[in-house]
Biopython code that builds the backbone (N, CA, C, O; Angstrom):
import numpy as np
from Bio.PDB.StructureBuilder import StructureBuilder

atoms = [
    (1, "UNK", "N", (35.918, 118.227, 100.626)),
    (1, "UNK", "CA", (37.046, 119.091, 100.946)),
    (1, "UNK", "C", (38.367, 118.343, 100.758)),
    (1, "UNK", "O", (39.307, 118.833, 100.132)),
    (2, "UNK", "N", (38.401, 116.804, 101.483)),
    (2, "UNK", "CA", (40.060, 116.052, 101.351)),
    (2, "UNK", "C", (40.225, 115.950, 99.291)),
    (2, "UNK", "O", (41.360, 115.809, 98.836)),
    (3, "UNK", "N", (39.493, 116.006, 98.699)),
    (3, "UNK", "CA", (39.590, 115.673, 97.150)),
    (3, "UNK", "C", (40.058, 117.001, 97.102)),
    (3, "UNK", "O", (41.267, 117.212, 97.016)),
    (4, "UNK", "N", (38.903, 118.298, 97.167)),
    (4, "UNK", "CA", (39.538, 119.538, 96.626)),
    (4, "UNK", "C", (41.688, 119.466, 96.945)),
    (4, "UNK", "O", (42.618, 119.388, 96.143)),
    (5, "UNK", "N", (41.648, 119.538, 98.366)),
    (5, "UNK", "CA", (43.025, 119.195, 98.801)),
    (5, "UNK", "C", (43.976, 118.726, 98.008)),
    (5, "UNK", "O", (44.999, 119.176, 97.492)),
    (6, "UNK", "N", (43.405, 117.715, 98.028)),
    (6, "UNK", "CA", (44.503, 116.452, 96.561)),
    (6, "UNK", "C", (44.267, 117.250, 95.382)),
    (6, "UNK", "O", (45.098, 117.163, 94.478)),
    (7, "UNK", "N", (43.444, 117.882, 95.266)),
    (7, "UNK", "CA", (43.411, 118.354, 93.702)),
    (7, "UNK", "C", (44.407, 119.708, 93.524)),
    (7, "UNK", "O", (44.730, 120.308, 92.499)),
    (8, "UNK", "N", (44.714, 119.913, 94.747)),
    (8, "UNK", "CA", (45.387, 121.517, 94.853)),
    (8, "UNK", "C", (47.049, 120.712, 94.960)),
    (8, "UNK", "O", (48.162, 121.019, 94.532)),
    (9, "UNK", "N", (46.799, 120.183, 95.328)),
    (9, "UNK", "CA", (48.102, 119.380, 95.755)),
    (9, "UNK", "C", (48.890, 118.874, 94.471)),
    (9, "UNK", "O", (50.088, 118.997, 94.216)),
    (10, "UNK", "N", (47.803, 118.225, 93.680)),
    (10, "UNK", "CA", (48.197, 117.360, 92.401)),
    (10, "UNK", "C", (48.942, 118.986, 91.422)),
    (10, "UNK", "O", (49.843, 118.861, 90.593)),
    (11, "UNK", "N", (48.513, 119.916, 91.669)),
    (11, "UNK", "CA", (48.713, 121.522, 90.863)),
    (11, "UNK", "C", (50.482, 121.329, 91.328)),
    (11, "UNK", "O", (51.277, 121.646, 90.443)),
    (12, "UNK", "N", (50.978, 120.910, 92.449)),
    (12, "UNK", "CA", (52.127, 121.219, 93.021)),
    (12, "UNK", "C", (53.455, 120.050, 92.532)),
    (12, "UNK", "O", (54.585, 120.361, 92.906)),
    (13, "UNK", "N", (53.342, 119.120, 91.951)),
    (13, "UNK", "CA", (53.339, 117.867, 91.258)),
    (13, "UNK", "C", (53.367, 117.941, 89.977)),
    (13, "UNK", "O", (52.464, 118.169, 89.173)),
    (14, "UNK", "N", (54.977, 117.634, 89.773)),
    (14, "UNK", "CA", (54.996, 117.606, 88.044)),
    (14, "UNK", "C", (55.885, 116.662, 87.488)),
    (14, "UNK", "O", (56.732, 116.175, 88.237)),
    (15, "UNK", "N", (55.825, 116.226, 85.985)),
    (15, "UNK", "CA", (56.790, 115.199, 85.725)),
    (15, "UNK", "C", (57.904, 115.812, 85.175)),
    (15, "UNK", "O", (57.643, 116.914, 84.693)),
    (16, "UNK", "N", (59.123, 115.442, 85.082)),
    (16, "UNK", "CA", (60.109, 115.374, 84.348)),
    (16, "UNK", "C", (59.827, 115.171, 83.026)),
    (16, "UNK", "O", (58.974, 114.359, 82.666)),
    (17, "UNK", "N", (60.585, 115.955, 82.138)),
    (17, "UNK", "CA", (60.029, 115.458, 80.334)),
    (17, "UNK", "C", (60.718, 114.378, 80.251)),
    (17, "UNK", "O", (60.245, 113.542, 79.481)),
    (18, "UNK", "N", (62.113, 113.978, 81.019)),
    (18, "UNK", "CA", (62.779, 112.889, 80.870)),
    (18, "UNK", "C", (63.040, 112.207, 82.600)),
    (18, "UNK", "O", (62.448, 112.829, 83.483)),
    (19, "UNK", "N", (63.784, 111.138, 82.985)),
    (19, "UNK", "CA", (64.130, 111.094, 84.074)),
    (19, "UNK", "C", (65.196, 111.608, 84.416)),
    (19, "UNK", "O", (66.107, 111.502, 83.594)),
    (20, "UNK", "N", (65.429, 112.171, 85.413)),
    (20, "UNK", "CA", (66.544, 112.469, 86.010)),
    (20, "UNK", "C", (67.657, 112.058, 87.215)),
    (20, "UNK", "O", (67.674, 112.248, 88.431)),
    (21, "UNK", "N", (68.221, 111.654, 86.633)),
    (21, "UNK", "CA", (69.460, 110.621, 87.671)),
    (21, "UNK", "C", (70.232, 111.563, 88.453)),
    (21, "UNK", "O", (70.877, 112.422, 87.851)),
    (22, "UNK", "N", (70.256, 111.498, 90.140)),
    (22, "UNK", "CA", (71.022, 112.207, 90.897)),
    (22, "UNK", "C", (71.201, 111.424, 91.800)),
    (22, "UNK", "O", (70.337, 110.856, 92.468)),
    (23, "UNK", "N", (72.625, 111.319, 91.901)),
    (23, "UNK", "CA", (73.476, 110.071, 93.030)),
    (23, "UNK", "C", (73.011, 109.387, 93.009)),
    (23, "UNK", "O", (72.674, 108.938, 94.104)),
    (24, "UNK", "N", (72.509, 108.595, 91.640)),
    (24, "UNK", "CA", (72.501, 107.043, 91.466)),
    (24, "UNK", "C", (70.846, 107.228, 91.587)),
    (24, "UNK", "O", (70.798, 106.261, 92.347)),
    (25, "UNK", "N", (69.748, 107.549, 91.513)),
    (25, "UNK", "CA", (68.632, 107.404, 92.030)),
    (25, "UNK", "C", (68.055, 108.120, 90.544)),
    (25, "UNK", "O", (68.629, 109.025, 89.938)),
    (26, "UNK", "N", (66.759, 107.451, 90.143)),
    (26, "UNK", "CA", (66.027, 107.985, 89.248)),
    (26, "UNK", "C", (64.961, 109.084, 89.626)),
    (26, "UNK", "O", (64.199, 108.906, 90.576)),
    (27, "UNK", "N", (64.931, 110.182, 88.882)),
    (27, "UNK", "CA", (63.477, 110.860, 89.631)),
    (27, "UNK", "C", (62.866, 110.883, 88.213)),
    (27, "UNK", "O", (63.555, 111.030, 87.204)),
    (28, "UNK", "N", (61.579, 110.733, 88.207)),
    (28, "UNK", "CA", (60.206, 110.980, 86.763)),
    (28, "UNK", "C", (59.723, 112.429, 87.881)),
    (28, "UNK", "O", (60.073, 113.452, 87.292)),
    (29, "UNK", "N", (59.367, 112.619, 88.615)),
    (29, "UNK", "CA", (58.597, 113.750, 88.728)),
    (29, "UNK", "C", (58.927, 114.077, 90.487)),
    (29, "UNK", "O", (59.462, 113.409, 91.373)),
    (30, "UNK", "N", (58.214, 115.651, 90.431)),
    (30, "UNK", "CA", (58.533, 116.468, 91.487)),
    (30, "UNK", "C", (57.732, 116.675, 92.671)),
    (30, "UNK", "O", (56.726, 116.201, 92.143)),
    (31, "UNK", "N", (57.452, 116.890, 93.473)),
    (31, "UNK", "CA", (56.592, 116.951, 94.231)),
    (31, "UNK", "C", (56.635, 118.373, 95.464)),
    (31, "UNK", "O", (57.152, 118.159, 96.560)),
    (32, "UNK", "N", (56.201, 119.411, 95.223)),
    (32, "UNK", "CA", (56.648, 120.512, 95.626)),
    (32, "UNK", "C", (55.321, 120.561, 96.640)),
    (32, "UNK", "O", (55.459, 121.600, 97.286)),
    (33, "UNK", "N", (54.401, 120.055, 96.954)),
    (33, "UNK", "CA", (52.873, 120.246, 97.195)),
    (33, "UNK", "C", (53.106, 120.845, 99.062)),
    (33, "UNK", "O", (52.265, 121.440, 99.736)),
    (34, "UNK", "N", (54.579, 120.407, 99.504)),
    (34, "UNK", "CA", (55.099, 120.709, 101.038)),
    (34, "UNK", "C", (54.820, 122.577, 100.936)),
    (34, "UNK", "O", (54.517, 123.179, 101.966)),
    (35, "UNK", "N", (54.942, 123.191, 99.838)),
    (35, "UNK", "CA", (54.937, 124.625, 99.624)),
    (35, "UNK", "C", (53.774, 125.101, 100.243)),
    (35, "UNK", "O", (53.893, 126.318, 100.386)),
    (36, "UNK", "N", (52.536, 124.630, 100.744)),
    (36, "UNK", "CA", (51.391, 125.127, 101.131)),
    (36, "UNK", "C", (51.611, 125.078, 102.853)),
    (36, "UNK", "O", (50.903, 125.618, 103.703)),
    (37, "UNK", "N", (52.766, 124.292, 103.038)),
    (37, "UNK", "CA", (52.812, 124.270, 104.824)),
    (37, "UNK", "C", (53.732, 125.101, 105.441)),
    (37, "UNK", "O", (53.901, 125.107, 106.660)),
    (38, "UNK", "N", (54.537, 126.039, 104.397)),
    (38, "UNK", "CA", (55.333, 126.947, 104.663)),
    (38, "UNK", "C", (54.828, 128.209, 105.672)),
    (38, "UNK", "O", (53.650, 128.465, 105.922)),
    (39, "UNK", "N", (55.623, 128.696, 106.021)),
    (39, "UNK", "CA", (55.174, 129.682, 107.434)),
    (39, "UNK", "C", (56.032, 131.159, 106.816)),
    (39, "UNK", "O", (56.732, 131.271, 105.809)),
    (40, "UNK", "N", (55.711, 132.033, 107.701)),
    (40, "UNK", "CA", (56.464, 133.288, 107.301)),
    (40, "UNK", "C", (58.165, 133.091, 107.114)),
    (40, "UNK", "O", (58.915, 133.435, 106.200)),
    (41, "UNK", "N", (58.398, 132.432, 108.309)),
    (41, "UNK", "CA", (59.509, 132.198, 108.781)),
    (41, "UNK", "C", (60.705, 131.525, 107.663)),
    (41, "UNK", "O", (61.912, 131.699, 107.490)),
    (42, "UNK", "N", (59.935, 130.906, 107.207)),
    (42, "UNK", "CA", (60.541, 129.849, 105.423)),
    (42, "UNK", "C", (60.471, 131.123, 104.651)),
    (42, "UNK", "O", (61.324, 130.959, 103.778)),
    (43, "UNK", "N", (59.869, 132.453, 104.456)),
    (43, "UNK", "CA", (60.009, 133.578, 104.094)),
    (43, "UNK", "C", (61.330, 134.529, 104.602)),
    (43, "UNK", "O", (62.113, 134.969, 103.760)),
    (44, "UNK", "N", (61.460, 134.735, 105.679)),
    (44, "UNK", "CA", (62.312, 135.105, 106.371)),
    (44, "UNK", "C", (63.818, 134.352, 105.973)),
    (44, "UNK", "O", (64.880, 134.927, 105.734)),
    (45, "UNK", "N", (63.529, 132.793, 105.986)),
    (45, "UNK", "CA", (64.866, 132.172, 105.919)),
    (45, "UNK", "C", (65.414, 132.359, 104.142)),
    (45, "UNK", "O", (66.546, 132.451, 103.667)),
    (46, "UNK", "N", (64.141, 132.362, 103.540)),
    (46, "UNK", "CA", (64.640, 132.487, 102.211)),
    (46, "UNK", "C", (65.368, 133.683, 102.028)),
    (46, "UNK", "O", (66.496, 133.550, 101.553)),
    (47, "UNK", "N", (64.889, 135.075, 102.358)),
    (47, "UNK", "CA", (65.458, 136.066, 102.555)),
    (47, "UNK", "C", (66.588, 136.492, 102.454)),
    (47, "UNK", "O", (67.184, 137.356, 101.810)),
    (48, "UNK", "N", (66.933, 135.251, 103.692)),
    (48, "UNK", "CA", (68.552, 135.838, 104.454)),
    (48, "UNK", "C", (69.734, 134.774, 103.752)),
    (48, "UNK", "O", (70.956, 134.630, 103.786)),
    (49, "UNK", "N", (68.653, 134.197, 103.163)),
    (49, "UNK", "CA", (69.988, 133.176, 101.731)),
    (49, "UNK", "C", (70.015, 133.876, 100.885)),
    (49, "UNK", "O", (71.183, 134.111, 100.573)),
    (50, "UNK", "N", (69.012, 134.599, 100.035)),
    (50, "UNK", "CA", (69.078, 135.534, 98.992)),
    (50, "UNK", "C", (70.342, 136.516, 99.185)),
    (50, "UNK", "O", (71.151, 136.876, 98.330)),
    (51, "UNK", "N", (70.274, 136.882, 100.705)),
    (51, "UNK", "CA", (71.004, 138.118, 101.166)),
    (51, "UNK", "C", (72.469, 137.144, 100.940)),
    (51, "UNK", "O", (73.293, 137.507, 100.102)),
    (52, "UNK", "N", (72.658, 136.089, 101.637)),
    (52, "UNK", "CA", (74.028, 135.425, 101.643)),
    (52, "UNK", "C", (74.745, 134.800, 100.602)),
    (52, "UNK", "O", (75.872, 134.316, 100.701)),
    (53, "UNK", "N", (73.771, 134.850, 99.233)),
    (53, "UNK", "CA", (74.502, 134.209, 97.978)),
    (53, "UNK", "C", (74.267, 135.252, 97.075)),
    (53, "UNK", "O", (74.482, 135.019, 95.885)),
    (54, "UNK", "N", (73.801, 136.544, 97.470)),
    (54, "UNK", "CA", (73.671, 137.517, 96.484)),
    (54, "UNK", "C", (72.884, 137.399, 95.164)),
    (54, "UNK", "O", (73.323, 137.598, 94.031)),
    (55, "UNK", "N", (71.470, 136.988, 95.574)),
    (55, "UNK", "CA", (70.627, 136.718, 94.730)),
    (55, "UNK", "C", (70.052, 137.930, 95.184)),
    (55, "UNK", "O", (69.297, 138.072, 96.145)),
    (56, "UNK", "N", (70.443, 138.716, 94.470)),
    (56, "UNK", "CA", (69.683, 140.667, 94.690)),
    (56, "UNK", "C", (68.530, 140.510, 93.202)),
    (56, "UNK", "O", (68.355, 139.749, 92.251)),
    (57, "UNK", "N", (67.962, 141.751, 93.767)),
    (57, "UNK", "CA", (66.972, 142.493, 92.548)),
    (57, "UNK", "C", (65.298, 142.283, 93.319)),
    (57, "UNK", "O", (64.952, 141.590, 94.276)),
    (58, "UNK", "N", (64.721, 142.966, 92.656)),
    (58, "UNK", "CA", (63.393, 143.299, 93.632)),
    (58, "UNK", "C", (62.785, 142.332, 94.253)),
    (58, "UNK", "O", (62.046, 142.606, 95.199)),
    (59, "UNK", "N", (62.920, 141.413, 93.968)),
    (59, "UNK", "CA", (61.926, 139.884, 94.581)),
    (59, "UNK", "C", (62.913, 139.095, 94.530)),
    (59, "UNK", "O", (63.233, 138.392, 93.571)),
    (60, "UNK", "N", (63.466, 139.184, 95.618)),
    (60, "UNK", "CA", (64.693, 137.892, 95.408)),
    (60, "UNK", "C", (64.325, 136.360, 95.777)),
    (60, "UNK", "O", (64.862, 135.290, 95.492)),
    (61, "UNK", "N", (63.345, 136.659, 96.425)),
    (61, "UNK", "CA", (62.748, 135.177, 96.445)),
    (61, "UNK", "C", (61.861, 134.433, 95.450)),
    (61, "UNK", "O", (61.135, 133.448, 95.587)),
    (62, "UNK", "N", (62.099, 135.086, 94.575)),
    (62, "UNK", "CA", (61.357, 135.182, 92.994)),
    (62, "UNK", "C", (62.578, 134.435, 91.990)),
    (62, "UNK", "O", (62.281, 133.968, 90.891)),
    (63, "UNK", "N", (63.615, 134.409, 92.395)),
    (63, "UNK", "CA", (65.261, 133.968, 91.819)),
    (63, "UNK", "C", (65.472, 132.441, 91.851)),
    (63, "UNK", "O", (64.932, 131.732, 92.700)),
    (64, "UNK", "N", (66.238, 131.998, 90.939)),
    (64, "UNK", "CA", (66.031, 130.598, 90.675)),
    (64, "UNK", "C", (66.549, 130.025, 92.054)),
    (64, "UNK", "O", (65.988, 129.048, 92.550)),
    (65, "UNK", "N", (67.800, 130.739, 92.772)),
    (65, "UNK", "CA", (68.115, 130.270, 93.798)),
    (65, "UNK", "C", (67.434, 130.146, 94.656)),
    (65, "UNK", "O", (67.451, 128.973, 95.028)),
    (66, "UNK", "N", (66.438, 131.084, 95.538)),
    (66, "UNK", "CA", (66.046, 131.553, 96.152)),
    (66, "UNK", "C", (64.608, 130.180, 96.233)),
    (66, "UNK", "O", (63.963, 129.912, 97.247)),
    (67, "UNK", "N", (64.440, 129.512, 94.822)),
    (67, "UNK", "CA", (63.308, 128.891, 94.497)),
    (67, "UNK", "C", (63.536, 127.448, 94.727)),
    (67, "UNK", "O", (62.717, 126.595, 95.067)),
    (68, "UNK", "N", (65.117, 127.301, 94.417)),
    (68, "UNK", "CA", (66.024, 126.019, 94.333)),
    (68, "UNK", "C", (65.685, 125.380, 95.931)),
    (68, "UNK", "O", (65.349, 124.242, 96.258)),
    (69, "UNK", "N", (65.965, 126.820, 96.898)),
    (69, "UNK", "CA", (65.990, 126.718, 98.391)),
    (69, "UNK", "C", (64.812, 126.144, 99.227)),
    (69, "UNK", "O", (64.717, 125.450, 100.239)),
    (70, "UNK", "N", (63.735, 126.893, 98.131)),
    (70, "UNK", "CA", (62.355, 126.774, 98.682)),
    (70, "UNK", "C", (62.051, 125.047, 98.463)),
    (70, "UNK", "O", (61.860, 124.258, 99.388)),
    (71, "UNK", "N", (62.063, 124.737, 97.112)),
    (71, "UNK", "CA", (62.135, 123.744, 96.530)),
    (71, "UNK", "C", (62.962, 122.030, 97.652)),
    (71, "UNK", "O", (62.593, 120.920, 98.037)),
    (72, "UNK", "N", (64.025, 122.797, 97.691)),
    (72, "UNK", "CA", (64.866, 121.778, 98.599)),
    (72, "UNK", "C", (64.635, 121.891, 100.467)),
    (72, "UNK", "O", (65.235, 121.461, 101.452)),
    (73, "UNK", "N", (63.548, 122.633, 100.235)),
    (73, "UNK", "CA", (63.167, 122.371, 102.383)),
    (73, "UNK", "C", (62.119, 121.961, 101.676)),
    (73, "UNK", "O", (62.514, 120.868, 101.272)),
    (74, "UNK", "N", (60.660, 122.164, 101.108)),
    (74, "UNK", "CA", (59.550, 121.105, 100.821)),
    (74, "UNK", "C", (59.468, 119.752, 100.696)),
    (74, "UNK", "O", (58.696, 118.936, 101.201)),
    (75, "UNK", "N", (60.967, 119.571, 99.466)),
    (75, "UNK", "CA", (60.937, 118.222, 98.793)),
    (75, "UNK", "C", (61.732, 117.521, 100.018)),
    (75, "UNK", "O", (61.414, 116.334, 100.104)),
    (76, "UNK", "N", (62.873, 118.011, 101.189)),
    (76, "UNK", "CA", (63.569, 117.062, 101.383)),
    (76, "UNK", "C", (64.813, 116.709, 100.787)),
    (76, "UNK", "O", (65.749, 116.281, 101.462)),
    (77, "UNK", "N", (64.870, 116.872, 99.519)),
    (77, "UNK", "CA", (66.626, 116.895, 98.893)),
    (77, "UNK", "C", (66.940, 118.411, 99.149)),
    (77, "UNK", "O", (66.349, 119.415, 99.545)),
    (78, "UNK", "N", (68.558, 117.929, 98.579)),
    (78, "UNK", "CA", (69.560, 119.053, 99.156)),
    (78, "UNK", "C", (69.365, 119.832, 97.775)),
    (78, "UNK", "O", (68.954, 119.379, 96.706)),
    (79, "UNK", "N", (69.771, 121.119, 98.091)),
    (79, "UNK", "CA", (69.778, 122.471, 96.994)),
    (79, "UNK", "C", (70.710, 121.671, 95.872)),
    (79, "UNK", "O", (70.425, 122.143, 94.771)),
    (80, "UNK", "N", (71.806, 120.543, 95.739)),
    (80, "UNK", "CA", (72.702, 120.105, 94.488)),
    (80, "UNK", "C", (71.417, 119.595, 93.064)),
    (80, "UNK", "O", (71.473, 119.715, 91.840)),
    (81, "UNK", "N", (70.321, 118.995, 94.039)),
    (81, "UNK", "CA", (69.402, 118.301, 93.488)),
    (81, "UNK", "C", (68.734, 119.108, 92.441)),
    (81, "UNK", "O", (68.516, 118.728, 91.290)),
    (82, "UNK", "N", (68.433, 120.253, 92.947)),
    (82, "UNK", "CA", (68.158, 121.471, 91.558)),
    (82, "UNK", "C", (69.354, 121.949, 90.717)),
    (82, "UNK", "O", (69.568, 121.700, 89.531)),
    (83, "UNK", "N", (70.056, 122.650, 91.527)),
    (83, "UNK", "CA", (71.403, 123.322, 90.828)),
    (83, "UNK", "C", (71.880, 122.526, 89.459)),
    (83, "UNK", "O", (72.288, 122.917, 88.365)),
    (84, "UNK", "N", (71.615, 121.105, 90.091)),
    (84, "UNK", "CA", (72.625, 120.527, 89.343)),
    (84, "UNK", "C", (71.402, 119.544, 88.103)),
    (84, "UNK", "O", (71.691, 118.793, 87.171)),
    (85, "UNK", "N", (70.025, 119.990, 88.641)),
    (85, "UNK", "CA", (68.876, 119.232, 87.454)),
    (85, "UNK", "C", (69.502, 119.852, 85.809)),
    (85, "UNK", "O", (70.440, 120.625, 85.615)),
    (86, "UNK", "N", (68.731, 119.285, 84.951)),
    (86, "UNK", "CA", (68.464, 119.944, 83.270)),
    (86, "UNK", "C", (68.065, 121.272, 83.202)),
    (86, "UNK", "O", (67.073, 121.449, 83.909)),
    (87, "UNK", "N", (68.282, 121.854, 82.872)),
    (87, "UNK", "CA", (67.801, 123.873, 82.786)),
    (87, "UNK", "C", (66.165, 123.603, 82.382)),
    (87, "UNK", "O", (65.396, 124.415, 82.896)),
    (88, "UNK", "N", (65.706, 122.827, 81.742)),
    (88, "UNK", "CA", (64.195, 122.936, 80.913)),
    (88, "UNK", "C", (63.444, 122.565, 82.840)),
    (88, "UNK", "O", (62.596, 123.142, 83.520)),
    (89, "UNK", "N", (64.400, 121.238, 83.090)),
    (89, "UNK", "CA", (63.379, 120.643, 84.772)),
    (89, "UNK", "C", (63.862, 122.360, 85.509)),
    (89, "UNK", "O", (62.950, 123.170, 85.677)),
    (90, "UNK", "N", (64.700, 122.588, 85.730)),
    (90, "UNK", "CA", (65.554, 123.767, 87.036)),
    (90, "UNK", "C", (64.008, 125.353, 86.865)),
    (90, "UNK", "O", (63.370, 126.165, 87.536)),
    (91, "UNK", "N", (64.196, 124.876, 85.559)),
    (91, "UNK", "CA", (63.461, 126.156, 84.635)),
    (91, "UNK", "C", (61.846, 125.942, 85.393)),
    (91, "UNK", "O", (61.191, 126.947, 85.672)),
    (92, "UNK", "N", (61.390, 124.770, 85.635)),
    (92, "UNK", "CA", (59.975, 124.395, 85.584)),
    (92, "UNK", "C", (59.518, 124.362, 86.704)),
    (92, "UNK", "O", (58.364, 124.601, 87.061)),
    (93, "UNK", "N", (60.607, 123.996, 87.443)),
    (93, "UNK", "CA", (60.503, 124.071, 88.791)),
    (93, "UNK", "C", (61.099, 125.836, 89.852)),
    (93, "UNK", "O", (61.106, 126.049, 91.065)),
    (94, "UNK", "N", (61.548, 126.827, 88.544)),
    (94, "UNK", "CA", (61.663, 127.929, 89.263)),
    (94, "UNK", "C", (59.971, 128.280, 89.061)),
    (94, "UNK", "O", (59.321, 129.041, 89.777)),
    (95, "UNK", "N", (59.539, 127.619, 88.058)),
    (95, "UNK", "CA", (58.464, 128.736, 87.621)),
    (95, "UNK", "C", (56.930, 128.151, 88.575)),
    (95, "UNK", "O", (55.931, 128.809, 88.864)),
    (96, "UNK", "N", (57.227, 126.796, 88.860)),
    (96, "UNK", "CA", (56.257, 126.061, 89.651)),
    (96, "UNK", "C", (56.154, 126.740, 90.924)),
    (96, "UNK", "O", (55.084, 127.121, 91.399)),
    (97, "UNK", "N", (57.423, 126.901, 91.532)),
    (97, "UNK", "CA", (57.643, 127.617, 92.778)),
    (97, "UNK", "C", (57.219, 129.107, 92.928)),
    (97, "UNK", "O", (56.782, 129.518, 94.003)),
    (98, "UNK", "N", (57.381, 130.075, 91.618)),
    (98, "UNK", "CA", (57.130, 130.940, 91.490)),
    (98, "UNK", "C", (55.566, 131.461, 91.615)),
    (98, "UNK", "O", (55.045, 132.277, 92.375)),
    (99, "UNK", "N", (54.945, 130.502, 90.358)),
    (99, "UNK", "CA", (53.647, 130.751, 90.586)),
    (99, "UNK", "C", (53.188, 130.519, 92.254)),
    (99, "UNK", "O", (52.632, 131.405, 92.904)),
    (100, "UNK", "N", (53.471, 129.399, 92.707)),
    (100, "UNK", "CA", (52.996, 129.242, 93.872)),
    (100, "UNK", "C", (52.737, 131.089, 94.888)),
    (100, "UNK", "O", (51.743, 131.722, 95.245)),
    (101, "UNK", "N", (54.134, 131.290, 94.985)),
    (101, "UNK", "CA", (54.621, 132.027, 95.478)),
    (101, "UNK", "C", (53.423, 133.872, 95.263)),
    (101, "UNK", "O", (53.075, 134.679, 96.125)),
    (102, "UNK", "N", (53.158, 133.840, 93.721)),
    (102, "UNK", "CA", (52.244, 134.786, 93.344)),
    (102, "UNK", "C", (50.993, 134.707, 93.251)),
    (102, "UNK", "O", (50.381, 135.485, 92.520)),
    (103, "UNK", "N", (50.173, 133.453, 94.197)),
    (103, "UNK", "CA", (49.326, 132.791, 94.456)),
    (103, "UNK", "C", (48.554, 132.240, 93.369)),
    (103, "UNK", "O", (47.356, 131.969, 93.450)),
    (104, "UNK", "N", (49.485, 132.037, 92.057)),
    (104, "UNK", "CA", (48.664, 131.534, 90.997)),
    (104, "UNK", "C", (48.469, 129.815, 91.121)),
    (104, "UNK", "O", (47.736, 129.203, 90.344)),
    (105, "UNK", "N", (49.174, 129.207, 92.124)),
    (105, "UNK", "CA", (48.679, 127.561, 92.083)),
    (105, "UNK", "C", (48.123, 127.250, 93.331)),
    (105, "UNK", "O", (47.692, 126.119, 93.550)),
]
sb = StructureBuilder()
sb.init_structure("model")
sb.init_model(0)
sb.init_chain("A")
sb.init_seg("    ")
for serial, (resi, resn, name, xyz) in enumerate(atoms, 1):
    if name == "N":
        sb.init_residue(resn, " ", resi, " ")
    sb.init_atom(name, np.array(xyz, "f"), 0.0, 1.0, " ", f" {name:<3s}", serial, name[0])
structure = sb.get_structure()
């Protein structure tokens, strides 16, 4: 069972095609795997940011912002840390979050 775990975990875990430098610090890869300890409530909070930055349309927690948010309470860095990544990483990591989200990881 602890391997299956790590193996579900390793699904949540991705590299950078390049590194990425933010405030002086290198990152090679992501680590989103905190997404499985989320509660309704991290639902709820995403929500009411969607609602406060006007990330509208049917699934707003489906929105890069909305994903940026999710992304930045798992990992521990602040929301600049996405906003401000490469569009191909921002891109990989809406869609990492996403799948999660549509129970595909």
């Amino acid at each position: 069972m602890a391997d299956e775990r790590k193996a579900e975990d390793r699904e949540l875990v991705f590299a950078f095609l390049s590194p990425y430098v933010f405030e002086g610090v290198e990152y090679k890869e992501l680590d989103l795997s905190g997404l499985r300890r989320l509660s309704g409530q991290d639902l709820a909070d995403v929500e009411h940011f969607c609602v406060r930055t006007g990330a509208n349309g049917v699934q707003p927690e489906l929105s890069f912002d909305a994903c940026a948010f999710l992304a930045s309470r798992v990992s521990g860095l602040p929301i600049e840390f996405f906003t401000n990544m490469p569009i191909l990483e921002a891109r990989a990591t809406r869609n990492r979050v996403r799948a999660f989200l549509q129970g595909l990881v």
